[in-house]
N, C-alpha and C positions, 0 to 999 in steps of 0.2 A: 549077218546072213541076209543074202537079198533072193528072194521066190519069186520066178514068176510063173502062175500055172495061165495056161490057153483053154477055154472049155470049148465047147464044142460046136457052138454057135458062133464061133469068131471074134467074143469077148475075152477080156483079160482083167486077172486077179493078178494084183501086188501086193507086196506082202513081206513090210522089214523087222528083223530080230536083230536088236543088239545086246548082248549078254556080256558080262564081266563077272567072273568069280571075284570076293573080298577073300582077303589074309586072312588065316583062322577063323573064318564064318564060311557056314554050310549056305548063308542067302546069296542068291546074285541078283543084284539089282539092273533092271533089264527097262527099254526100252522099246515098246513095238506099235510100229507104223503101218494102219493097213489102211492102203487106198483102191478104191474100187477103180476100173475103167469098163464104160460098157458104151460101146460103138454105138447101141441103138436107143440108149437112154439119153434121155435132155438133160439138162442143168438142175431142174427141179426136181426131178426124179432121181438122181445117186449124189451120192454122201460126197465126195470128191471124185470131179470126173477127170483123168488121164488118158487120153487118146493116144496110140503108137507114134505120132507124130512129136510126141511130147515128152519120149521116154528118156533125153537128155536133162530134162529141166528136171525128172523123177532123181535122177541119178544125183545130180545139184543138192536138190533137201536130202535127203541122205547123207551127203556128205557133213551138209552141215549139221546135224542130228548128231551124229556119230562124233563131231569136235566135240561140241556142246556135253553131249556123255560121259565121254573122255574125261572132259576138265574135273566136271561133280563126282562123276569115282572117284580119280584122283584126291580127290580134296575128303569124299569120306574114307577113302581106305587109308591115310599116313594118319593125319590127328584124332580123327574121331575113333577109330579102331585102336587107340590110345586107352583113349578115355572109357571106352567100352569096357576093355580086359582090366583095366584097374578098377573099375566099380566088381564086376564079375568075381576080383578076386577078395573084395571085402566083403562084398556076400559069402562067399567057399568059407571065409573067416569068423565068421557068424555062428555062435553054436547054438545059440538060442534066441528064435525072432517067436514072445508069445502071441502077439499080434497078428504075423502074417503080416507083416508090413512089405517085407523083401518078396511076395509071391509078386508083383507086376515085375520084377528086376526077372527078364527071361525075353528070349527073342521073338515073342509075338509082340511086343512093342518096340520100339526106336527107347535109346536109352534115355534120352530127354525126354521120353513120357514116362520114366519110370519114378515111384512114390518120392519125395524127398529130392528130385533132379533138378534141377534148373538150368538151362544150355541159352548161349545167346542165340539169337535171330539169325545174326547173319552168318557166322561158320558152327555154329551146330555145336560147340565147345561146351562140355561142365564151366558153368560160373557161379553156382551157389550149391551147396550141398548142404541137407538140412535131416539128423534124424537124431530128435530129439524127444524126451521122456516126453513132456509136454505134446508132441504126437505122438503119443502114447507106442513107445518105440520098447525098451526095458531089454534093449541089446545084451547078451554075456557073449563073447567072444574076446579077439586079439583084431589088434589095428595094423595089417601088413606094412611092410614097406613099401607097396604098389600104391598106396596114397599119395604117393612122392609122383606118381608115373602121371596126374592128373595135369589138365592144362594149366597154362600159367596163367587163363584165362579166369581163374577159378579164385575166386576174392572175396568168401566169408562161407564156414566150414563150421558147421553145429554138429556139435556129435554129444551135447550135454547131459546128464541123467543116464546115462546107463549104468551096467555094470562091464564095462570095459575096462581086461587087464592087462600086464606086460609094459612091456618097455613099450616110450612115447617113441614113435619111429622116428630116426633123426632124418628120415627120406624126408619128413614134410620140411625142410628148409628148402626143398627145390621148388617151393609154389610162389614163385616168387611174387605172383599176381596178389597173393593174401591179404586181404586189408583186416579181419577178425578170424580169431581161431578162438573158439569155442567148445571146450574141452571138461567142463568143469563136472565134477559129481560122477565122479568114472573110479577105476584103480586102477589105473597108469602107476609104473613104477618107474624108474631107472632115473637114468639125468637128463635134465633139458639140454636140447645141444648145443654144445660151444657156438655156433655157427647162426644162431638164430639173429643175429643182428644182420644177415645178408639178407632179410625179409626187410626191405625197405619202405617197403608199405604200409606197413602192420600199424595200425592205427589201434587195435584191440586186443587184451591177452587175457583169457579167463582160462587159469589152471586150479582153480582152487576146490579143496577135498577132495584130492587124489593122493598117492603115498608117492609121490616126487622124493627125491634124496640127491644127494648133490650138491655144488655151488648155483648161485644166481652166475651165469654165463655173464663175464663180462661186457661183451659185444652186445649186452644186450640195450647198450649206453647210444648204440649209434641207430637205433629205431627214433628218428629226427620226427616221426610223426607219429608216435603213440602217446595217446590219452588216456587210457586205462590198463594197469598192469596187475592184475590181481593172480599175485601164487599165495594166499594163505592155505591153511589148513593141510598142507602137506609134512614133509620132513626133510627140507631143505637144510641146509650147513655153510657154515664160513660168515661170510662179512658179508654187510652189506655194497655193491662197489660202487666206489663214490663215481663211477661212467655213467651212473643215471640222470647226473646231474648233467649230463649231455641231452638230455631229452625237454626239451623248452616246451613242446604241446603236451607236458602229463597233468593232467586233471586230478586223478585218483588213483592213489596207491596202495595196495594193500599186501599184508607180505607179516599179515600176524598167524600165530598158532605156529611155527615153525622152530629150528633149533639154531638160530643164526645169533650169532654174537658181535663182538666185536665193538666198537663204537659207532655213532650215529655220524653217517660223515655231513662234514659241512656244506659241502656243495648241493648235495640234495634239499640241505636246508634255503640256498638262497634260489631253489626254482619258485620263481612269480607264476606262475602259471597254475600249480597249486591251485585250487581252489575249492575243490571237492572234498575229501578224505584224503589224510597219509594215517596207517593205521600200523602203527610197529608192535604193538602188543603182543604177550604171551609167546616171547623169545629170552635169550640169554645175551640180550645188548649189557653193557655195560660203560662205563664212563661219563662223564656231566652232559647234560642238555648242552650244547653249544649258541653260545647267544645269537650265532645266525638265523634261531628260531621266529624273532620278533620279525623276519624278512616274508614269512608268509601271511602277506598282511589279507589275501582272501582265501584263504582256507577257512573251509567252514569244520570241518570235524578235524580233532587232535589224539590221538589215540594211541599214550607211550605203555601203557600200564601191565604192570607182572613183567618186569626185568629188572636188572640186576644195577637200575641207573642210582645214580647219586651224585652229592654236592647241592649248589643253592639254585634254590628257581631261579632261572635267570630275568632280570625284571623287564629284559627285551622282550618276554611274551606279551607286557602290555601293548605291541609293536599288531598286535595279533587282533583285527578289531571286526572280523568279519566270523571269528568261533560264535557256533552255536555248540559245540561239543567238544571239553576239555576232559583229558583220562589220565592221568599221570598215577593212579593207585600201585601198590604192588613195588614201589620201587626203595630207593633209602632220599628222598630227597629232603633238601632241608629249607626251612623259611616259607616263606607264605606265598600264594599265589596274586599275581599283580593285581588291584581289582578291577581295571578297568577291560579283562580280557574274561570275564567269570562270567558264563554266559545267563 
């Protein structure tokens, strides 16, 4: 909208409004240009002077104002009004915030100022989400499937310590941006999704003490850059899949307290990379240690114990010269342990 009023001493007021309504938002983010012109005033005296001889060049900045506008509506009404309605709808999903943590999530702020938001600099995008016990959060509700609707911008997701339950949404495999997911100390039920290996990023997975059930997803072999996989303490099922042994950057494994059987495959055994923890414990493995064992020569903690293993220590564990922590209790194994791996 361009105003010009005449007053009555032969001066002139101008005066630009540019408005844009957003999709499903009551705000409009506006633009307004006011420049004074007064015939009888100097340079020193008004704010910007525009004389009628000048009302082509008036016309000019305006124009450019109004591209300019244009473009950053644009840009906030497709993505960010995204990322808006998917936080909005985790909050709706929220039955219990005793903190008050979600009272800034509401439209007198921008949603990158809201508690726990972290948005980049330059497009305004979720790229960190963080609400965690540890900020004293103590969430009960359900995790929509509008978590999935977040940017792909969005590359490590803490949502640990709550009491969050239901099915894990199998929407979060569309974040393709993820580099950690952050899930642990919740009650998540159902299956993790087949599909979770199309997170190529994932460099982090902490699902543990949640009531998970299911298989380990095979595809979960082709996350070519994860370090840490921790699903213990759930009620997972089936095998271990020897696809993990696809994963050359894993540091620490862990995948105890669960209902998984089967045998220890080998390929897992000969990952180098190992060096942290593999902790198989308190499952229903069964069949002999495979002497691939003695291949993790920097692993520091070993942790088979309460399963259903048997046959003889294999003396390839002396191969193992970097344990500070051996556990093999709990099983039927026979012979002795090698001594030079006894930590």
């Amino acid at each position: 909208m361009i105003m010009i009023s005449k007053y009555v001493d032969g001066n002139y007021f101008y005066a630009v409004s540019l408005t844009m309504k957003q999709k499903n938002d009551n705000k409009r983010p506006s633009i307004i240009l006011v420049i004074f012109s007064f015939s009888k005033m100097n340079s020193k005296q008004s704010i910007i002077c525009l004389s009628s001889s000048s009302y082509l060049h008036f016309l000019f900045y305006v124009f450019v104002i109004f591209l300019t506008f244009t473009t950053i509506s644009a840009s906030y009404t497709d993505g960010n009004e995204t990322d808006h309605q998917a936080l909005l709808k985790i909050k709706s999903m929220i039955a219990q915030d005793p903190y008050g943590v979600l009272n800034s999530w509401n439209d007198s702020f921008h949603f990158c100022d809201w508690t726990g938001v972290t948005c980049g600099k330059r497009h305004r995008r979720v790229t960190y989400l963080e609400l965690t016990s540890q900020g004293t959060c103590k969430f009960q509700g359900v995790l929509p499937r509008s978590i999935g609707n977040l940017s792909n911008q969005l590359y490590r997701l803490y949502l640990d310590g709550n009491q969050i339950h239901g099915n894990l949404p199998g929407s979060i495999v569309n974040l393709a941006g993820l580099e950690l997911i952050s899930l642990e100390d919740n009650r998540f039920t159902g299956n993790i999704h087949f599909t979770i290996g199309n997170l190529q990023r994932l460099q982090v997975i902490y699902l543990y003490n949640n009531q998970l059930s299911g298989p380990i997803p095979n595809s979960t072999g082709n996350l070519s850059l994860l370090s840490t996989l921790d699903l213990s303490l759930n009620m997972l099922e089936g095998v271990i899949p020897s696809s993990l042994g696809n994963c050359h950057k894993l540091l620490e494994l862990y995948l105890s307290g669960n209902k998984l059987h089967g045998k220890i495959p080998t390929r897992l055994l000969q990952l180098s990379s190992l060096s942290k923890t593999m902790d198989l414990s308190q499952n229903n493995l069964y069949g002999s240690l495979p002497n691939e064992v003695g291949d993790l020569k920097m692993l520091s903690n070993l942790d088979i114990s309460n399963n259903n293993l048997s046959g003889n220590i294999p003396s390839s564990l002396d191969g193992c010269s970097s344990l500070s922590r051996l556990s093999l209790k709990g099983n039927l194994f026979q012979g002795i342990i090698p001594p030079n791996c006894v930590p």
